[in-house]
C-alpha positions as CSV (number, residue, x, y, z in Angstrom):
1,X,13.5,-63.4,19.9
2,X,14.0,-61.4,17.1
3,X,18.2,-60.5,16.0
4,X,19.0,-57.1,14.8
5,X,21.4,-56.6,11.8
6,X,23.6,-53.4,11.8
7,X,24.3,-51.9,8.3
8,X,28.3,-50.9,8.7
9,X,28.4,-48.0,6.2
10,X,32.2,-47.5,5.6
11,X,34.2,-44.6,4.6
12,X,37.8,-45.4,3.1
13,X,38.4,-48.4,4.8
14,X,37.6,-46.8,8.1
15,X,34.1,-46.9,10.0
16,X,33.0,-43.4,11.0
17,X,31.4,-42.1,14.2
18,X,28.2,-42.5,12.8
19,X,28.6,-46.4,12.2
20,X,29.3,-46.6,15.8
21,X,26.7,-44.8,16.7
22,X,24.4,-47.3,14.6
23,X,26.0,-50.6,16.3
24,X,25.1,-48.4,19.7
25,X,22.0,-48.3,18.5
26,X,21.7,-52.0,17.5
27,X,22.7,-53.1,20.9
28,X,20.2,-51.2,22.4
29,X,17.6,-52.4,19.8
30,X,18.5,-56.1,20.3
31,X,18.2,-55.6,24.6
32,X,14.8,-55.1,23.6
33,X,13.9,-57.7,21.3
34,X,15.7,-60.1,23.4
35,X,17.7,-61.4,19.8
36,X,21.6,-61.0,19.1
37,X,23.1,-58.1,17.1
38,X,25.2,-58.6,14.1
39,X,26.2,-56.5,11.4
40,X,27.2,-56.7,7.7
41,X,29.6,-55.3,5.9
42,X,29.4,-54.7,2.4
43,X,32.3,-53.5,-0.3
44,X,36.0,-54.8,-1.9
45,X,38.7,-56.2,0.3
46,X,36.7,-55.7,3.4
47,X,38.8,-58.0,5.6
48,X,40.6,-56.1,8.2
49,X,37.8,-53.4,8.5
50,X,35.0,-56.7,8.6
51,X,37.8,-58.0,12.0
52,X,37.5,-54.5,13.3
53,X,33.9,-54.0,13.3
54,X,33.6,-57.4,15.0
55,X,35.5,-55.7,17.9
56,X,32.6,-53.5,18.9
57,X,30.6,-56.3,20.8
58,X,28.5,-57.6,17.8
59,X,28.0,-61.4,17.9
60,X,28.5,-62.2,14.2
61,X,29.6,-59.8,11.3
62,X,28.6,-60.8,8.1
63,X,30.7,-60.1,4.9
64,X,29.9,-60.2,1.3
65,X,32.8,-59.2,-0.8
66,X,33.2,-58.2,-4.2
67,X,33.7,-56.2,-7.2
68,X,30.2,-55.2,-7.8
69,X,30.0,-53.7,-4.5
70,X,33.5,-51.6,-4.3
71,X,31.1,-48.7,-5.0
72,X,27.5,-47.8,-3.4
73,X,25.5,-48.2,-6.0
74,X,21.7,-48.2,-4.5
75,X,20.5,-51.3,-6.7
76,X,23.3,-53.7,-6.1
77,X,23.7,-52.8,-2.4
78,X,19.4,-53.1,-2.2
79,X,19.8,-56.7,-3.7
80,X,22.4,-57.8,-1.4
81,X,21.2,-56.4,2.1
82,X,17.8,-57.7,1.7
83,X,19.4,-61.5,0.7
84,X,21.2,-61.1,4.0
85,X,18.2,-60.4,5.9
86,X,16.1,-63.1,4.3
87,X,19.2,-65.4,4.8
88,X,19.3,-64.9,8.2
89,X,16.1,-64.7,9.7
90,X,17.1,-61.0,11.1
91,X,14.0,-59.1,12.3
92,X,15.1,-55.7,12.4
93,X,17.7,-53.9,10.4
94,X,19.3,-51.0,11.8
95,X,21.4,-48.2,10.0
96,X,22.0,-44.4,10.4
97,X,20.3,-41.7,8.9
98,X,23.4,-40.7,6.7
99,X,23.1,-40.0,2.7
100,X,23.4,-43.3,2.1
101,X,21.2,-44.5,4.8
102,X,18.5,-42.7,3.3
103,X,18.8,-43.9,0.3
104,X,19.4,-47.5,1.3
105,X,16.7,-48.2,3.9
106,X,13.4,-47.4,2.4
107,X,14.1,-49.6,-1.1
108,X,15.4,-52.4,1.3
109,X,12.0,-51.9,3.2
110,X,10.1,-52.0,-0.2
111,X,11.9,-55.0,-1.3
112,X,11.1,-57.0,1.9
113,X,7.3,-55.7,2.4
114,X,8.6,-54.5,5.7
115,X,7.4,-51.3,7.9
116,X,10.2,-48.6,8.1
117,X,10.9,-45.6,10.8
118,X,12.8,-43.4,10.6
119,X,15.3,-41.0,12.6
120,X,14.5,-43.1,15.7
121,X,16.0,-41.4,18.7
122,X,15.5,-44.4,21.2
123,X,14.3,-48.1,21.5
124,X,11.7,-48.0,24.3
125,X,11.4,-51.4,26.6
126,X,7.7,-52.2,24.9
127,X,8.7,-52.6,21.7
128,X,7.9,-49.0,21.0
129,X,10.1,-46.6,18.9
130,X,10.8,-43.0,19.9
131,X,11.3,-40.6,17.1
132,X,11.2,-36.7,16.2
133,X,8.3,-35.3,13.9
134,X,7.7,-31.6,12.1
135,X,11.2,-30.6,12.8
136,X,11.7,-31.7,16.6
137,X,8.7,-29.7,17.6
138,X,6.9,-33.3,18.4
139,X,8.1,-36.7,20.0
140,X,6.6,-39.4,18.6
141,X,6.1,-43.0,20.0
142,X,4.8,-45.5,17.1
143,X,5.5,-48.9,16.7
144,X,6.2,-51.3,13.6
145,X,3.8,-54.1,13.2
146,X,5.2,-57.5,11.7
147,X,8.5,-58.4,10.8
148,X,10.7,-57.9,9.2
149,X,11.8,-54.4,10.4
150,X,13.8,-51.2,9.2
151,X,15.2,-48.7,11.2
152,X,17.1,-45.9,10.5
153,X,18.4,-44.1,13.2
154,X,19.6,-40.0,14.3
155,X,23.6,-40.6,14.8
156,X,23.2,-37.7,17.5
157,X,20.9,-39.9,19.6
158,X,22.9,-42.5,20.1
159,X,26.9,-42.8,21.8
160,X,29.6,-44.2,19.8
161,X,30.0,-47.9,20.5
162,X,33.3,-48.8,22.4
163,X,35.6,-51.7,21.5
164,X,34.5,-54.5,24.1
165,X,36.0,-58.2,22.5
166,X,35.7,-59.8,19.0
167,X,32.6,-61.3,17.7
168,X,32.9,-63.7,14.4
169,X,33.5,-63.1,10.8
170,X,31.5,-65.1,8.8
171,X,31.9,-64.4,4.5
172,X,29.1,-64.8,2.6
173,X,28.0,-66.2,-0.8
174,X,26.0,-63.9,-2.4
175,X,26.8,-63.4,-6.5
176,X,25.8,-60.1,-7.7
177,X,24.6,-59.4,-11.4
178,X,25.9,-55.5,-11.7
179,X,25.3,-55.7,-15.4
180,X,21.7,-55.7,-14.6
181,X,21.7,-52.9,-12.2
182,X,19.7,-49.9,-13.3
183,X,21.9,-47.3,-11.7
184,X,25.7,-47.8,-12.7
185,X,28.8,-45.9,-11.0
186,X,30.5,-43.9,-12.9
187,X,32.6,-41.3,-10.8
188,X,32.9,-40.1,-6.9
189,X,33.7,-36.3,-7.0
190,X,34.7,-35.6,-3.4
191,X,34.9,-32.2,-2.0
192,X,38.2,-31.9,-0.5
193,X,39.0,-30.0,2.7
194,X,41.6,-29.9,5.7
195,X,38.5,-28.6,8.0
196,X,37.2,-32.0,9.9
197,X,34.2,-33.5,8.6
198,X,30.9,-31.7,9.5
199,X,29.3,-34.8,11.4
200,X,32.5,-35.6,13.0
201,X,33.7,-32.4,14.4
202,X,33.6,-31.8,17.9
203,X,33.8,-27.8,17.1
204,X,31.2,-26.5,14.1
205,X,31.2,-22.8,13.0
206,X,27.9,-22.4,10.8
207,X,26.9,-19.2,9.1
208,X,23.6,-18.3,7.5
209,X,21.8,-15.4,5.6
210,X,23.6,-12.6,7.5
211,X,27.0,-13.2,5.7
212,X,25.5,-11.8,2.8
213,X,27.5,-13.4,0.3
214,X,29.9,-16.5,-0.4
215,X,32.7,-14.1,-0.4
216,X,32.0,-13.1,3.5
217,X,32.2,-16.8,4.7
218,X,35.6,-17.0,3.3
219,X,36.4,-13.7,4.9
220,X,35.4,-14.1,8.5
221,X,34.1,-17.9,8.9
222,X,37.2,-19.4,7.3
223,X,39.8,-17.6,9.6
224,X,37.5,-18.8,12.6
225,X,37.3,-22.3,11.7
226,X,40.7,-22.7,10.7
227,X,42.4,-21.4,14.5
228,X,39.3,-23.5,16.2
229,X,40.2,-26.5,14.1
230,X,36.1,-26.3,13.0
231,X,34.2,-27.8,10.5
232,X,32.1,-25.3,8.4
233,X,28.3,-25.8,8.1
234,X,25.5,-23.2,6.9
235,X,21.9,-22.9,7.5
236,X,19.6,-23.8,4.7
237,X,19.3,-19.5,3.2
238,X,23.2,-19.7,3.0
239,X,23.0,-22.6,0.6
240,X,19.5,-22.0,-1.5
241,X,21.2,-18.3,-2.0
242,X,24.4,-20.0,-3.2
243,X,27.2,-18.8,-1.1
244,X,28.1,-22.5,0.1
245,X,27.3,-25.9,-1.5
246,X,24.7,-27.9,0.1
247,X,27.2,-30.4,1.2
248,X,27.8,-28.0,4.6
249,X,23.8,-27.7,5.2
250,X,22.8,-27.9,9.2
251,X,19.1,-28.7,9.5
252,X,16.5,-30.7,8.6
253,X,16.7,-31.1,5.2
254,X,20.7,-31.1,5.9
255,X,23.1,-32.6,8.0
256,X,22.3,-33.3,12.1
257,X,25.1,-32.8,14.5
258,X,25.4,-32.6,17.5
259,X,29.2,-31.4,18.5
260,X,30.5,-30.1,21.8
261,X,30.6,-26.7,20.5
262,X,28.3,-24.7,17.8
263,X,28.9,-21.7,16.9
264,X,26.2,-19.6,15.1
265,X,27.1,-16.8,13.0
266,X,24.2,-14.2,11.1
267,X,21.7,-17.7,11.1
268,X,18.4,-16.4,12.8
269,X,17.1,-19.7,14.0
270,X,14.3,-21.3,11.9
271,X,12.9,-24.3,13.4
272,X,14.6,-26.4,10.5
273,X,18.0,-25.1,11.3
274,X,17.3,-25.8,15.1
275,X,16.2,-29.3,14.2
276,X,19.9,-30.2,12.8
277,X,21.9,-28.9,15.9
278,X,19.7,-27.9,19.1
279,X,21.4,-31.5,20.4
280,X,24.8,-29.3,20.8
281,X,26.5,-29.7,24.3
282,X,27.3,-25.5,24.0
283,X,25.8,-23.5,21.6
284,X,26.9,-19.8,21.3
285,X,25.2,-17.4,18.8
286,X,26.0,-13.9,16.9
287,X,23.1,-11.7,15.6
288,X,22.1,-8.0,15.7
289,X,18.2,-9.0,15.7
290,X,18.6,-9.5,19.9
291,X,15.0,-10.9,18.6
292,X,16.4,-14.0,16.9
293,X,14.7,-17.6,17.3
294,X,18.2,-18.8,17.8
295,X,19.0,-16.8,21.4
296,X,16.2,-19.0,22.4
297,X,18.3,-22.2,22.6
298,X,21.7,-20.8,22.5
299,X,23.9,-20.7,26.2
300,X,25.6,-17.4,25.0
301,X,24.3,-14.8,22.8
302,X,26.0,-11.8,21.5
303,X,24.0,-8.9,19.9
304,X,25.8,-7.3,17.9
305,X,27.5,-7.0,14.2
306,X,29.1,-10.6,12.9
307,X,31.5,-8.3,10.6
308,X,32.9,-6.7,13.7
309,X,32.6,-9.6,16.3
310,X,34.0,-12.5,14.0
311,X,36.6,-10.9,13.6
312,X,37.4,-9.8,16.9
313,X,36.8,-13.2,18.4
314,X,39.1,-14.9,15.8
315,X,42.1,-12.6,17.3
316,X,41.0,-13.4,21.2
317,X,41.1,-17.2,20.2
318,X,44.1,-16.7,19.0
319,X,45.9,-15.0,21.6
320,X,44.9,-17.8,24.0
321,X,46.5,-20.3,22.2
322,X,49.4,-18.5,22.0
């Protein structure tokens, strides 16, 4: 029986949708394997949010707390995760595919000689690991020989585990050198915006080439997003030709959502776009090519002008909620 550890990334004391979606993912990992799952939570003062995670049907959580680890800091957290793993005999460590994730996972799988896959979309009964390959154009099935094990998986894939009794806190002893740490934190410059965040929002309004210019998203795109209480994103053209930062990339090389509702504005639908939200419940899309890639998954196209339809469906949106 091998037990599966769930890596609870953490955002200001809260755990985000895409933490759930990991301990979801854990549980479904650890059916397989026939093991427990537990998770660890790493940071400062982690107490209450170490009690909550416990409440999403974890056996153990496991806490190291600290000073050296108030921050991310790839090194320190690298050190720590992998003593946890050897400390507990886990066979499979499990996180999401978020910034961090990617940055975490493969140096953990380096320092414990294990095999890594990652953006798995399902744990299959055999052992087996389902994942997507060349941008979502090919399934694959592969499997990890040995153990340990590392795991990142596709927050989309995977629901958002519900609150289903308390499993045990247990702290653990692990000192931490930061002094030695090659990599040091200095300063987190967040971006700061009322809009919800991009892999949380159930509504996302994303624009691509066809806005022409930074100036047009704030323009058309804002008014949109701000009366259908939307997060922003962009396609991948949007942000290499600098009208948006790369923090509201959609795609591939971006961010993956999956929200109930996407709405594409002037993005014509490269497969690396499609790859970051073709998992959307509803998609709706706004081009004048009526030969866009994107009409091919969207539910509702319009052909026509984004500078006259945005607009235009900014004012009907607002008229039904009034």
């Amino acid at each position: 029986m091998g037990d599966v550890l769930v890596f609870a990334e953490h955002v200001k004391g809260k755990l985000p949708k895409t933490t759930l979606a990991a301990v979801e993912a854990g549980k479904q990992a650890a059916s397989r394997t026939g093991g427990a799952c537990h998770a660890v939570v790493l940071g400062k003062g982690i107490d209450a949010l170490a009690s909550e995670t416990a409440s999403f049907g974890v056996k153990k959580v496991f806490v190291v707390d600290g000073d050296a680890l108030e921050h991310y800091v790839a090194d320190v957290y690298t050190e720590v995760l992998a003593d946890v793993m050897k400390q507990k005999g886990i066979d499979l460590l499990v996180a999401t595919s978020t910034a961090i994730g990617k940055d975490l996972l493969p140096r953990v799988a380096a320092r414990l000689g294990a095999g890594m896959a990652s953006d798995v979309v399902h744990f299959n009964e055999d052992g087996t690991l389902t994942r997507p390959m060349y941008a979502g154009n090919v399934i694959a099935t592969v499997k990890l020989e040995g153990s340990p094990r590392v795991v990142s998986v596709r927050a989309t894939a995977f629901d958002a585990a519900k609150k289903e009794g308390a499993g045990e806190v247990e702290k653990l002893a692990i000192s931490v050198d930061a002094a030695k740490a090659k990599a040091k934190f200095v300063a987190f410059n967040e971006t700061k915006s009322d809009r919800p965040v991009l892999t949380e929002a159930s509504i996302v309004v994303s624009g691509g080439r066809g806005l022409k210019n930074g100036e047009n998203f704030t323009t058309y795109l804002e008014p949109l997003c701000e009366v259908l209480g939307a997060a922003m994103g962009a396609s991948r053209a949007a942000v290499d030709a600098g009208f948006v930062p790369n923090d509201l990339q959609v795609g591939q090389t971006g961010k993956v959502v999956a929200p109930t509702l996407y709405i594409a504005v002037g993005i014509s639908g490269a497969i690396q776009h499609l790859a970051g939200m073709k998992d959307s419940k509803t998609i709706v899309a706004v081009n004048k090519d009526p030969e866009a890639p994107i009409f091919q998954v969207a539910d509702y196209g319009l052909v026509a002008d984004l500078f006259k339809a945005v607009p235009e469906l900014t004012e009907e949106v607002k008229k039904l909620k009034h």
